[in-house]
C-alpha positions, -999 to +999 in steps of 0.1 A: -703-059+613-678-026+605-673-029+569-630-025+569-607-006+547-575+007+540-564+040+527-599+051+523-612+020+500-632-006+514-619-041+514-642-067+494-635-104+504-642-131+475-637-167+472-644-198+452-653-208+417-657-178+391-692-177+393-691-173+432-661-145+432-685-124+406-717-131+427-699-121+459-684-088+447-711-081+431-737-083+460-715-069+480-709-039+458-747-035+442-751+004+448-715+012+440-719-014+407-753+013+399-732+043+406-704+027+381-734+018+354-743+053+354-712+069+355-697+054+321-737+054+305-731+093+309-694+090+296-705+072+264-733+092+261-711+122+263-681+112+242-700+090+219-732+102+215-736+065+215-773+056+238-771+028+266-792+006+245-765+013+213-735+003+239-750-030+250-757-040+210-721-032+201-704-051+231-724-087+223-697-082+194-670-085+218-682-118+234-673-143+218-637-132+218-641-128+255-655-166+262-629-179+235-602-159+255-611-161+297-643-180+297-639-181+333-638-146+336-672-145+316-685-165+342-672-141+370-693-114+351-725-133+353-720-147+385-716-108+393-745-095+371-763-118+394-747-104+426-759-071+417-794-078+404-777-061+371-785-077+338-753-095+319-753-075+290-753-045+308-724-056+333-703-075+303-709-034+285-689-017+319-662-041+308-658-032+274-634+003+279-632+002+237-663+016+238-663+047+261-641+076+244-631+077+205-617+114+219-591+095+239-580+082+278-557+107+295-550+089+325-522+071+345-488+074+359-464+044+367-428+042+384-417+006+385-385+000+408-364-035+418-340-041+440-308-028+416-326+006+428-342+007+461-324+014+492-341-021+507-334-046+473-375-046+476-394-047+441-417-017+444-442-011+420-462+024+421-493+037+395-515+064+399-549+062+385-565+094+367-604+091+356-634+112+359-642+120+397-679+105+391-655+073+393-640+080+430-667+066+451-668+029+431-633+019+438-626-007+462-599-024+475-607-066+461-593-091+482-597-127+459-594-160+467-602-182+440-603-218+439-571-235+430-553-199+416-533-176+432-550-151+455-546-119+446-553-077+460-569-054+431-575-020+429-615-020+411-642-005+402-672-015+417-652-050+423-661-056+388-635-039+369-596-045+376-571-016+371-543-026+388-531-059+411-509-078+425-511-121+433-501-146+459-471-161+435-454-125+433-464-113+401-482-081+398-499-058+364-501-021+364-504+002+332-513+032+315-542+036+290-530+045+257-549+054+223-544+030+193-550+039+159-565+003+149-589-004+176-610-036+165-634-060+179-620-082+197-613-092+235-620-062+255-588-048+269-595-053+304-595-089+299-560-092+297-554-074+328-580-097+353-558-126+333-525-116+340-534-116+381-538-157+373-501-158+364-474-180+387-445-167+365-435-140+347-437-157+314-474-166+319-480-132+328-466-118+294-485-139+275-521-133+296-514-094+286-509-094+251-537-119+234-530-119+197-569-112+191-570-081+214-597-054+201-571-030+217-543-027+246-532-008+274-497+001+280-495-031+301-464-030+334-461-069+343-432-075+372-425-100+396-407-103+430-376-116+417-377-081+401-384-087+364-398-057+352-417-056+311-433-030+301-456-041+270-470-010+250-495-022+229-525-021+201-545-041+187-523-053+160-490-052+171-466-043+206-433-032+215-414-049+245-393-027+275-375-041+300-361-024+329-326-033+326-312-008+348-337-017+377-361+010+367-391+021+342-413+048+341-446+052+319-475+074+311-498+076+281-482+084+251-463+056+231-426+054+240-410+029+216-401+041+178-414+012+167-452+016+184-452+057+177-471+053+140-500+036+164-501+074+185-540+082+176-532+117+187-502+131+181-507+164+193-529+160+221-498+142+242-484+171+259-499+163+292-483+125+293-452+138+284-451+166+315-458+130+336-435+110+321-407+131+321-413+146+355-414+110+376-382+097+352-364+126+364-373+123+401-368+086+400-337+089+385-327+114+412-334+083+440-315+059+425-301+034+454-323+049+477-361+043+465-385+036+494-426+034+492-424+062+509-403+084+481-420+069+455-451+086+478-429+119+469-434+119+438-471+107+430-477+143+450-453+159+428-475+192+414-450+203+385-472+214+357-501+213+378-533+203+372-515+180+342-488+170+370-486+133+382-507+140+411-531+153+391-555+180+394-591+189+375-586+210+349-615+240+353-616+245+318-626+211+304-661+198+307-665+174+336-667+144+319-635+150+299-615+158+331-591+130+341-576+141+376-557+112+404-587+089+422-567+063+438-524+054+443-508+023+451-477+010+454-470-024+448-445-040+473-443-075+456-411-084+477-436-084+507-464-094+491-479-056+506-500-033+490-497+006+499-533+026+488-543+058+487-581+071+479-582+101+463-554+126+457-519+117+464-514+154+482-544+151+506-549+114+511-530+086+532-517+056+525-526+024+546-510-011+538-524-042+532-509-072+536-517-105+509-496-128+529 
């Protein structure tokens, strides 16, 4: 049987208990799950210095505040590590992000929209995702079905790792990576994210995405089809609150708030997330009343201060591991329940749709 996909990335089909969604993506994802493995071994080698052996010692720190946290999702992991024919501290380390670059994450773009803004009244919710390219060819498209919870589409890596998604009751989490001054052990930031695609309302999905023992925190975009948008900039100690009160947010992955700026790890190595930021809030702004998925599309291809643009380019000049360049786009429609994907580069890939309904 034709494996399927949509804009490029194959759709993985999961269902039942936790156990059962992990061991499912992750046999059905094994060679992608050893290209993912070896990917971020080399980027913690690389940024760290840190060996494998080093990793998978400091993440059994995390643990317990993962099991107290989403035991479930602890379960999913194993259930996965199974899957895979991986072992579980090995697969728990690829879901510990705290540990991969003390240099700093330099990736994402996203343009949140409701109906106050868009030509349709649809809540459209867009991010594109910059990592290394030795990332591309482990991201899937995760289609999930667990057992009494809201089904729900991800964008992940090697169906292990969510980035990005978007459930059954409406509610959907994007987000930026960011670099916190007072990273800690503590849940592993991606945690919150898998979480937040359990919420049935907003609410719930706030308080999945910003546990008060975090080790850390993304910039964390929770919305919902009734067009409640929150953007939740975080650290590890404390967060600042946005919400989109004139239909519309935009984010990169620098610290926006005053009161989160005295987290900014490094201050001068921002310029890049500002180009982004700017850029998309001036071309969103420039839409207002007539945003559509499709001029949203516009301007994840926009190349203004190319390769740091939002669709972004390699930079030739950085080592390959430290390049962060666009791998994947989606666009969240969550007044349709539809998902618009792109593999690969905004400017030379296509988008499919597919719908969660």
């Amino acid at each position: 049987m034709k494996s399927q996909s949509v804009g490029g990335l194959l759709i993985v089909e999961v269902s039942g208990k936790p156990y059962d969604l992990g061991r499912q993506a992750g046999s059905k994802c094994a060679k992608k799950a050893r290209v993912y493995k070896d990917a971020i071994a080399q980027t913690i080698s690389h940024s760290t210095g840190m060996s494998w052996e080093n990793a998978v010692r400091r993440a059994k720190l995390y643990l317990p505040h993962a099991e107290g946290f989403y035991p479930d999702f602890v379960e999913e992991i194993r259930g996965y590590s199974d899957g895979a024919k991986m072992t579980f501290e090995d697969t728990f380390v690829l879901c510990c992000h705290e540990l991969l670059n003390p240099l700093g994450f330099r990736g994402c773009t996203d343009i949140a929209t409701n109906g106050d803004v868009t030509m349709n009244g649809d809540v459209l919710i867009g991010h594109n995702e910059d990592w290394s390219e030795n990332q591309l060819e482990t991201v899937v498209l995760l289609h999930a079905r667990p057992s009494k919870k809201p089904s729900f589409v991800a964008t992940s890596y090697a169906g292990l790792v969510p980035s990005s998604g978007m459930n059954s009751s409406g509610i959907s989490l994007t987000g930026n990576a960011l670099n916190p001054n007072d990273t800690r052990v503590g849940i592993p930031k991606l945690f919150p994210v898998r979480k937040a695609l359990e919420a049935r309302r907003i609410g719930e999905a706030l308080e999945y995405a910003m546990p008060s023992d975090r080790a850390s925190s993304y910039n964390n975009i929770c919305s919902d089809k009734n067009g409640e948008i929150y953007s939740l900039e975080g650290s590890a100690t404390d967060y600042a609150c946005m919400h989109a009160i004139d239909g519309y947010l935009v984010h990169a992955n620098h610290y926006v708030t005053e009161k989160m700026s005295r987290f900014e790890q490094y201050p001068n190595s921002i310029s890049c997330s500002l180009v982004r930021y700017h850029r998309a809030l001036r071309l969103i702004e420039a839409q207002l009343g007539e945003v559509t998925v499709d001029s949203i599309i516009s301007i994840f291809r926009d190349h203004v201060g190319k390769p740091g643009s939002v669709c972004r380019h390699a930079d030739p000049k950085e080592h390959p591991l430290d390049v962060s360049e666009t791998i994947f786009s989606v666009i969240y429609d969550l007044s349709n329940l539809r998902a618009h994907v792109c593999r690969g580069k905004p400017c030379t890939g296509t988008y499919g749709s597919f719908d969660l309904k």
